[in-house]
C-alpha positions in Angstrom: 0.0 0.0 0.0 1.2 3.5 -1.1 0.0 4.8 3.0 1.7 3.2 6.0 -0.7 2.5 9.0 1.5 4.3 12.1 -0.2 2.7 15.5 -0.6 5.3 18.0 1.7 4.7 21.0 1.6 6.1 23.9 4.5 8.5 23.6 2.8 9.8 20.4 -1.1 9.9 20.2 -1.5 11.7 16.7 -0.4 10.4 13.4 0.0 11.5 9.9 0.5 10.2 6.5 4.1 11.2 4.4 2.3 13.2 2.2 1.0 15.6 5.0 4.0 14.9 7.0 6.3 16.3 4.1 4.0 19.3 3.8 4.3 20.2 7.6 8.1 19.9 6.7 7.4 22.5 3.9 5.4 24.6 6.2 7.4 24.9 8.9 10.5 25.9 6.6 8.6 28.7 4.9 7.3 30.1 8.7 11.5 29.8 9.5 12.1 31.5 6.7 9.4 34.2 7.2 10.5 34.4 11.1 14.5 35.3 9.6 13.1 37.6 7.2 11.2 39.1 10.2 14.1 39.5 12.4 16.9 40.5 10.1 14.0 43.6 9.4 14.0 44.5 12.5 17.2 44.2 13.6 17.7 46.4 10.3 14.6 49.0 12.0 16.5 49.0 15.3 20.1 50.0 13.9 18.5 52.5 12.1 16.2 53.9 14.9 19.7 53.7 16.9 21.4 56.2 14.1 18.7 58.3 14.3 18.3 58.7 17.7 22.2 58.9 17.8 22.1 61.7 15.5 19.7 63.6 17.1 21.8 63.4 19.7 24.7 65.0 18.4 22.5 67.5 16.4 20.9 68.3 20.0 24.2 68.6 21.6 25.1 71.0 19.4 22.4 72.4 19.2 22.6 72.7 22.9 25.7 74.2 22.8 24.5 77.3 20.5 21.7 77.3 22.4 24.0 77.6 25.6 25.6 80.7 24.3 23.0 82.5 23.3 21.4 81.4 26.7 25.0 83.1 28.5 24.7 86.0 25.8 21.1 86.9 26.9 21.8 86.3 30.7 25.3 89.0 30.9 23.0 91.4 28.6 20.7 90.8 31.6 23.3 91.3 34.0 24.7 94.4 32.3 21.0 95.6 31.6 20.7 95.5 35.3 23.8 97.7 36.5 22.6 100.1 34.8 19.2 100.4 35.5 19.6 99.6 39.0 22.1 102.7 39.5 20.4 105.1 37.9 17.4 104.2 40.2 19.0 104.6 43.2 20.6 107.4 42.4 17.3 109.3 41.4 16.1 108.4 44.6 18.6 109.7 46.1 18.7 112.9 45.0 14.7 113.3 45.6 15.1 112.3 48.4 18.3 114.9 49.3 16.3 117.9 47.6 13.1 116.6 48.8 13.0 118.9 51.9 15.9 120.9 52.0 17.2 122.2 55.5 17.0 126.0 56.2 20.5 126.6 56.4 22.2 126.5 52.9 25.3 126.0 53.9 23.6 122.6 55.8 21.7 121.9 52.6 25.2 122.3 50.3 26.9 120.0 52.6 23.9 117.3 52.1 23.7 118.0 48.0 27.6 117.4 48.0 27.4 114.4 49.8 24.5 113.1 47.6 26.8 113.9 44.6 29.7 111.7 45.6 27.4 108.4 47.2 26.2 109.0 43.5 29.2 109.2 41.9 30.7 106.2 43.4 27.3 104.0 42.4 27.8 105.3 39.0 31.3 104.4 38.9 31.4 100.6 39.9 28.7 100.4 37.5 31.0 101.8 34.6 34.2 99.6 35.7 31.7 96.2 36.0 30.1 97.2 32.3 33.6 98.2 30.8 33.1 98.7 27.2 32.1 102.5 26.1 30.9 102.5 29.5 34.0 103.6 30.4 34.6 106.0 27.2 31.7 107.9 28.7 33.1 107.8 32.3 36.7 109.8 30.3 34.2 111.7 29.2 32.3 112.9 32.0 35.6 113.2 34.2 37.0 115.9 31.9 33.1 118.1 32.2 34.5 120.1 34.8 32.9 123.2 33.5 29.5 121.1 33.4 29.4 118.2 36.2 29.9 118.8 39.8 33.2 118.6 41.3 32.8 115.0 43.0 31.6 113.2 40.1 34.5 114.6 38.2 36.8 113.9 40.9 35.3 110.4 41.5 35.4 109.2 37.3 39.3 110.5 37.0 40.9 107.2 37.8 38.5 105.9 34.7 41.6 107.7 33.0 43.9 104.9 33.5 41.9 102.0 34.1 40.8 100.2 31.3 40.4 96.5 30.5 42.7 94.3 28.6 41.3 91.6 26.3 43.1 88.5 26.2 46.1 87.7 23.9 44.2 84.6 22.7 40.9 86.8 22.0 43.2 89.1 19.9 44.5 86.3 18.1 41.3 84.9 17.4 40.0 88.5 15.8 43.0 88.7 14.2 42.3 85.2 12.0 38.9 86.3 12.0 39.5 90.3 9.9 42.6 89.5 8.4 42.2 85.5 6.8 45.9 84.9 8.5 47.7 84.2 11.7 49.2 86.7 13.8 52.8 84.4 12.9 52.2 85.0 9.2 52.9 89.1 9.7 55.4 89.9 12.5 58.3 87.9 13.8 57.3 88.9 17.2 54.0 90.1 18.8 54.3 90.8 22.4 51.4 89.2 24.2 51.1 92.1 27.1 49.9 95.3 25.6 52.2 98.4 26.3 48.9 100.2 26.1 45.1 100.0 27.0 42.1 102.3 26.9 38.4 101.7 26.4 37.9 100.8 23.2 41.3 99.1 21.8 44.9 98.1 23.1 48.0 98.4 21.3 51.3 96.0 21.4 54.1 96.1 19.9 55.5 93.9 17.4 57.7 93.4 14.6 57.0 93.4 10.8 58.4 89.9 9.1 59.7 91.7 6.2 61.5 94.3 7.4 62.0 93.8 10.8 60.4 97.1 11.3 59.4 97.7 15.0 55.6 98.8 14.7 52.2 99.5 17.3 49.6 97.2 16.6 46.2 98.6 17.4 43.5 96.3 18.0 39.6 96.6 18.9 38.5 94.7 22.4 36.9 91.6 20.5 34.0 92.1 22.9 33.1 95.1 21.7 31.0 94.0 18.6 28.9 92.2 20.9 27.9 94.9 23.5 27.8 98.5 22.1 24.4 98.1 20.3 23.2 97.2 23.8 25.1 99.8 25.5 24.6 102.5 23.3 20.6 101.7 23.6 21.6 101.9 27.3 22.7 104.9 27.5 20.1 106.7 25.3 17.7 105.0 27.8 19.3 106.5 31.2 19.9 109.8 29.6 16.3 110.1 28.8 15.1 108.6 32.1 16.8 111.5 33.9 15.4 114.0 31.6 11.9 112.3 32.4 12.3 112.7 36.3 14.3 115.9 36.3 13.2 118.2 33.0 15.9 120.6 33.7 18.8 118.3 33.7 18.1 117.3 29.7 21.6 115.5 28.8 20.3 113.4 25.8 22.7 115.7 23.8 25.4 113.6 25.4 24.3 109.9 23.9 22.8 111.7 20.6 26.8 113.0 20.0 28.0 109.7 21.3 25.7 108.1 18.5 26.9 109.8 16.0 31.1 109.6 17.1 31.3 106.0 18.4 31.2 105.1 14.6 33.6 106.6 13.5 35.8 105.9 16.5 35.5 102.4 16.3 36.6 102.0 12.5 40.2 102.2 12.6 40.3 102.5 8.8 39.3 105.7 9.5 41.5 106.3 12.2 44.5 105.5 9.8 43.0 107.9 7.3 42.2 110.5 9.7 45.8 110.0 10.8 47.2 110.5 7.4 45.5 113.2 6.4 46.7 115.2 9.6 50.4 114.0 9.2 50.5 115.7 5.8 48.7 118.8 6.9 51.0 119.7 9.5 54.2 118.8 7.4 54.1 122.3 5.8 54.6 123.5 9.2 57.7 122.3 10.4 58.4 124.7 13.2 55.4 122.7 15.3 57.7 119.9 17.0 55.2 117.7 16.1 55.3 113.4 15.3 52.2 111.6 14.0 52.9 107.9 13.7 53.3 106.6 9.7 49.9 104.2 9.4 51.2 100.8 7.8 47.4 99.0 7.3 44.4 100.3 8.9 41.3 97.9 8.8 38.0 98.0 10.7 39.4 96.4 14.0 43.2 96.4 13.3 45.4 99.3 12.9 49.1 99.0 12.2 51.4 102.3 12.6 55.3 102.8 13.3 55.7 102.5 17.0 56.5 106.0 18.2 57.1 106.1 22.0 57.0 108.7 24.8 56.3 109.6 28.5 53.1 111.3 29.4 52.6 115.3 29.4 52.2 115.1 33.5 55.6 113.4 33.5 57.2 116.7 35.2 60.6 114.8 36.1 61.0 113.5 32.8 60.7 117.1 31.4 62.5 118.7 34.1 65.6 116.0 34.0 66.1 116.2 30.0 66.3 119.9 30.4 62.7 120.4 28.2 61.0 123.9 29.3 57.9 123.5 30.2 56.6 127.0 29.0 57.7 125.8 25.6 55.8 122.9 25.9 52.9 124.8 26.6 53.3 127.3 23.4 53.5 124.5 21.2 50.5 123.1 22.6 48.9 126.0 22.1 50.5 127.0 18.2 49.1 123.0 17.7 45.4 123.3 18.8 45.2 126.5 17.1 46.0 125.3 14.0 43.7 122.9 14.4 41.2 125.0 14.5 41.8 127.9 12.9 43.6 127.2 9.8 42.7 126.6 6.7 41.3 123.2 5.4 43.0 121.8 8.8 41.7 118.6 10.6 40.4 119.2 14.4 41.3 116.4 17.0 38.4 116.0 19.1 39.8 113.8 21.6 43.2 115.3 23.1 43.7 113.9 26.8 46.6 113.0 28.1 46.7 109.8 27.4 46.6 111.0 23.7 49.7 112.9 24.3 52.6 112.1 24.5 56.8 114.0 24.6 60.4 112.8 23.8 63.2 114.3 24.0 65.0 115.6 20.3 68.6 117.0 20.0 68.5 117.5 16.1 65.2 120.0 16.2 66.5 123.9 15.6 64.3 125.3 17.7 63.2 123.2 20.4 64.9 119.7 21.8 61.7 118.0 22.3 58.7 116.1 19.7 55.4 115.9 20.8 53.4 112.7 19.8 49.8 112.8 18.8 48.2 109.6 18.9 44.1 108.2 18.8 42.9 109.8 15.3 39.6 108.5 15.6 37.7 111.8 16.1 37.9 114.0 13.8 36.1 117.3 12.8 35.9 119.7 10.4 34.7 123.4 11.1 33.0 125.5 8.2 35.0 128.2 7.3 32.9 131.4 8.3 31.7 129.2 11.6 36.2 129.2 11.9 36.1 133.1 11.2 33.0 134.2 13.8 34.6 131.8 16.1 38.5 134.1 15.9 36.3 137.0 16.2 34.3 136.0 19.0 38.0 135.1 20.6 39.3 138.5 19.8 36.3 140.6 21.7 37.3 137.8 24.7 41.0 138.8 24.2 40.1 142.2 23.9 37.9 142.7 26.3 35.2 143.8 24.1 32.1 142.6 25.8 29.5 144.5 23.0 31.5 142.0 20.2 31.6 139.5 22.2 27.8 139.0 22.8 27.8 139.6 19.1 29.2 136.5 17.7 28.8 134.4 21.0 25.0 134.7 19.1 26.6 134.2 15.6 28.6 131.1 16.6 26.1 129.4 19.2 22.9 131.1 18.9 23.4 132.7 22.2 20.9 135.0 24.0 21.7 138.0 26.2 20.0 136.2 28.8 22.8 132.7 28.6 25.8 135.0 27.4 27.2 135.1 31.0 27.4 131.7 31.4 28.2 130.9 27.6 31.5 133.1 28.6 32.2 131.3 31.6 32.0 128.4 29.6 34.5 128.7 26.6 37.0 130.3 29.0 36.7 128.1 31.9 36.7 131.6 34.2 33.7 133.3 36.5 32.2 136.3 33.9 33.7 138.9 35.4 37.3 137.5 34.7 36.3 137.0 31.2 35.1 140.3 30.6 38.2 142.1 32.1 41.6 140.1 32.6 41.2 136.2 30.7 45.0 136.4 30.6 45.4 135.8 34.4 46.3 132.9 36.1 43.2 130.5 37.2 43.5 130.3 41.2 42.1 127.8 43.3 39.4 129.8 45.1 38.3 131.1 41.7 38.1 126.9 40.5 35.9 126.5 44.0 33.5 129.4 43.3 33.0 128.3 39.9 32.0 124.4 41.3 30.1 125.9 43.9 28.2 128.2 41.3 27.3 125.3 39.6 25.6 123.8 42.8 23.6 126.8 43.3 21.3 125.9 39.9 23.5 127.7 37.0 24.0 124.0 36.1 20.4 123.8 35.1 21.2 126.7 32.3 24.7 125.3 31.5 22.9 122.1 30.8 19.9 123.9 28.7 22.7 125.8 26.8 25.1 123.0 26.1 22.0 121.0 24.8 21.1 124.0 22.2 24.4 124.9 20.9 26.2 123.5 17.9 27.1 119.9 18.3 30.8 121.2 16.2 30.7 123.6 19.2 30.4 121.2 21.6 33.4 119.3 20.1 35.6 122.5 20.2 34.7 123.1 24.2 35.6 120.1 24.7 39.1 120.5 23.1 39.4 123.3 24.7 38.8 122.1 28.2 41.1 119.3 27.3 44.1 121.1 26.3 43.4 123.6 29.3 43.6 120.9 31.6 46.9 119.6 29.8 48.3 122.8 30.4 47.4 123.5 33.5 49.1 120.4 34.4 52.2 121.6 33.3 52.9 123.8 36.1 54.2 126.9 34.0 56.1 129.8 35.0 54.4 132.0 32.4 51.0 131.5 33.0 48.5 131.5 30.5 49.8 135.2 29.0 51.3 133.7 26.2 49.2 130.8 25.2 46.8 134.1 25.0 48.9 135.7 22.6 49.7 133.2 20.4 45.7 132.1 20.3 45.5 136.3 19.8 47.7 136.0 16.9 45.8 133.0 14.8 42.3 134.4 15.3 43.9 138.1 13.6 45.1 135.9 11.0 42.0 134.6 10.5 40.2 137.7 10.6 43.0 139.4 8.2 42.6 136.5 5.6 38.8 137.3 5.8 38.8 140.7 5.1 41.5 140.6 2.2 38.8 138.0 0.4 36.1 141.1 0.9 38.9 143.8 -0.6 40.2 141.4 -3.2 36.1 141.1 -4.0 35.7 144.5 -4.6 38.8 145.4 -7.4 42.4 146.6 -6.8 43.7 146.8 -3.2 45.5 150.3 -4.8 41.8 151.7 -4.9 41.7 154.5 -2.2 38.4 152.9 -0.4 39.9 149.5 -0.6 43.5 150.6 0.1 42.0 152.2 3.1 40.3 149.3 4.0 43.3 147.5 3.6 45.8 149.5 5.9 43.2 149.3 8.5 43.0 145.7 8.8 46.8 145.3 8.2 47.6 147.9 11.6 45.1 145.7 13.4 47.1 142.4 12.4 50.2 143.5 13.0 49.5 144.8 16.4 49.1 141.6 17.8 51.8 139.8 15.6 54.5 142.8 17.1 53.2 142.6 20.6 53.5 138.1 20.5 56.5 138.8 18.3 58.3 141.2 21.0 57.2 139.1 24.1 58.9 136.2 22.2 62.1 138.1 21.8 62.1 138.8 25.3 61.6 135.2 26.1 64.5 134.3 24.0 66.6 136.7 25.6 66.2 135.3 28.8 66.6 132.4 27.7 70.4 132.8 26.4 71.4 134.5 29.7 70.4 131.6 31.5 67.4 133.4 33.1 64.0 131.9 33.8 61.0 132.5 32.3 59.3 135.5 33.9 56.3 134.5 36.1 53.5 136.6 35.3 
């Protein structure tokens, strides 16, 4: 028989034929095979699910990690954010609380304003030196407004002078990469890693070029600085207007509008190199200024490469005193400088002259004078308009002169200037009390006369300063500024001449100025041999020379002295 009987047993109780047996055989290969087929898919689905989920880790790690920066970025904004706001509300408090009810004594009440003033002050400036940044641009700033600010906020931001932060030298090499495309190796030989130099917006080292072998200054921007001034600028629009919002007569927004509009420029150091050209060329034509502006190798955005021109500070009296440098001569080159600056012709104006801008070293080979001064920092730059320049050496003149009638005249020419603010306007350009500066502005500045002027600024004339700053000119503005600067420098110099001369010589470019004016009006009006315009011309001429003689005849007096081994007279 083609089927086989299989007996159940008791070990096996079913049975089946071949046939079926060898399709169960059949069967259970194809459900093996199926079952492989099963597994090898999803092993296949869990090695993939594993990539996946591994790469979402690594794209959420990263991910993490920009996010973590962003997440640091937005908490210091927070941080700085909240300096500042913090400050300025407790020092609003403050001082409503100080002028809130004032005690009936006023000398009680000054005592309590003053001390208001410096708890202020002090707030303000651990705010500044935690922020760093332009923060502390502003703080130079406010610290050289003695003819605006009260004397112990000005006293308090000085050491803002000389302390300003240092990036690191890896940040700087980083930046470096970043602007240029190459290592710092690929361009000097050596680059010392500790600046020689610092201020608030850039540090410079010194280095050497690869090619030559030249030793050079190597200007670079704080790297953080591209991060934080759109903050900080928005910062300080914001407490400038808050304190014109909670005291109406204290409006400083003119202060962040003209830092708005300079920061720019200051922190392109393309411009800086170009600004520094241009002025190096100008004042080559005048070789008997002692002057030294550093040669600009490459100037880019962040980077600025010059020759590395070294001296000692202007407030380094033993170094002047111990090379045998006169001080007074010092001064009058200062003074023949700034002039020039802003009186001549087509000349460049350097807004920003402290002394850390400054600098002197000693020169044997000169003719005339055995020392160079060296301007550095040609970020801000102005030009003045040419009859602005002319109104402004006439308005000098009537202060010279004593003229108060001409004065008033082209105080309101230059500045817009009422009769009502031409008192203080006066006081203002010549850092003196009004009466000074209507009789004798060629006298010495004493110390009481410095203490009446702060005090007078207590007693509310600040309000009006503040009013009148905010209205005038910003150009103006820029030229007080340089003004109270090179005061200042001068002052610190310790002459034995006084300001006397530095008068004279500011006498004698403002009647240059005045006698190039008026031969453009003759020349206007046909031949100077014409008897109206010869006339004209001889009376403008006797008015020039006058003060040309009288500088020309205290110089030879000077010089005289001088060769007899006397000392400068004291006036």
């Amino acid at each position: 028989m083609r089927y086989l009987l299989r007996l159940p047993t008791a070990q096996n109780v079913s049975w089946t034929c071949q046939r079926c047996l060898l399709k169960e055989r059949l069967h259970a290969t194809r459900i093996q095979r199926q079952y492989s087929q099963s597994v090898k898919s999803q092993s296949n689905k869990t090695k993939r699910r594993r990539n996946v989920v591994a790469a979402a880790a690594v794209a959420a790690g990263g991910g993490g990690f920009f996010l973590s920066r962003d997440v640091q970025h937005y908490y210091e904004a927070a941080e700085r954010s909240g300096r500042v706001v913090t400050t300025l509300y407790a020092c609003i408090n403050d001082y409503k609380s100080t002028l809130k009810n004032p005690p009936e004594s006023e000398e009680e009440h000054t005592s309590l304003l003053k001390a208001c003033h410096k708890r202020c002050a002090e707030r303000t400036l651990k705010a500044l030196e935690s922020n760093g940044s332009i923060f502390i641009k502003l703080g130079q700033h406010l610290s050289s407004m003695g003819y605006l600010l009260p004397l112990e906020w000005v006293e308090t931001f000085v050491p803002l002078q000389d302390k300003c932060p240092v990036s690191s030298y890896e940040s700087i090499e980083a930046m470096f990469v970043k602007d240029t495309g190459n290592p710092l190796s690929d361009m000097f030989d050596n680059f010392e890693e500790n600046p020689i130099g610092s201020a608030s917006l850039a540090q410079v080292h010194k280095a050497t070029l690869k090619d030559s072998g030249r030793p050079v200054a190597v200007k670079v921007q704080h790297p953080s600085l591209d991060e934080w001034v759109p903050l900080d600028m928005a910062l300080t629009k914001f407490s400038f207007a808050t304190l014109k919002r909670f005291f109406p007569e204290y409006d400083l927004e003119w202060l962040s509008d003209e830092m708005q509009k300079s920061l720019p420029n200051e922190l392109d150091f393309a411009l800086e190199g170009s600004n520094a050209q241009r002025a190096r060329e100008y004042f080559s034509a005048f070789p008997s200024i002692p002057l030294v502006i550093p040669e600009v190798i490459m100037g880019q955005r962040r980077i600025l490469i010059m020759e590395y021109v070294a001296g000692k500070r202007l407030d380094d009296l033993k170094f002047i005193d111990d090379n045998g440098i006169d001080r007074d001569e010092i001064s009058a080159t200062l003074a023949r400088l700034f002039n020039e600056m802003i009186f001549g012709e087509g000349a460049p104006l350097h807004c920003d002259p402290h002394g850390g801008n400054i600098a002197i070293r000693k020169n044997e080979k000169r003719r005339s004078h055995n020392f160079d001064l060296i301007l550095y920092d040609h970020g801000l730059y102005r030009d003045i308009p040419k009859q602005l320049r002319r109104d402004y050496a006439k308005l000098w003149m009537a202060v010279i002169d004593s003229d108060e009638k001409n004065m008033r005249r082209y105080a309101k020419s230059v500045a817009k200037i009422t009769d009502e603010q031409f008192p203080l306007f006066a006081s203002a350009i010549t850092g003196r009390d009004f009466m000074t500066a209507t009789t004798s502005i060629a006298s010495s500045r004493t110390a009481s006369e410095k203490e009446e002027i702060s005090n007078a600024l207590g007693d509310g004339l600040i309000e009006q300063l503040i009013h009148l700053l905010g209205h005038v000119p910003r150009i103006i503005l820029l030229i007080l500024k340089t003004n109270d600067l090179t005061r200042s420098l001068d002052e610190s110099l310790q002459t034995r001449q006084g300001p006397a001369r530095t008068f004279l010589i500011l006498a004698q470019y403002c009647s240059r100025t005045i006698f190039r004016e008026q031969m453009e009006i003759i020349s206007e009006h046909g031949s100077v041999l014409w008897p109206r315009n010869l006339f004209r011309f001889l009376h403008a001429w006797a008015a020039h020379m006058r003060v040309e003689l009288k500088l020309s005849a205290y110089e030879v007096y000077l010089s005289s002295r001088r060769v007899l081994g006397l000392p400068p007279v004291a006036i």
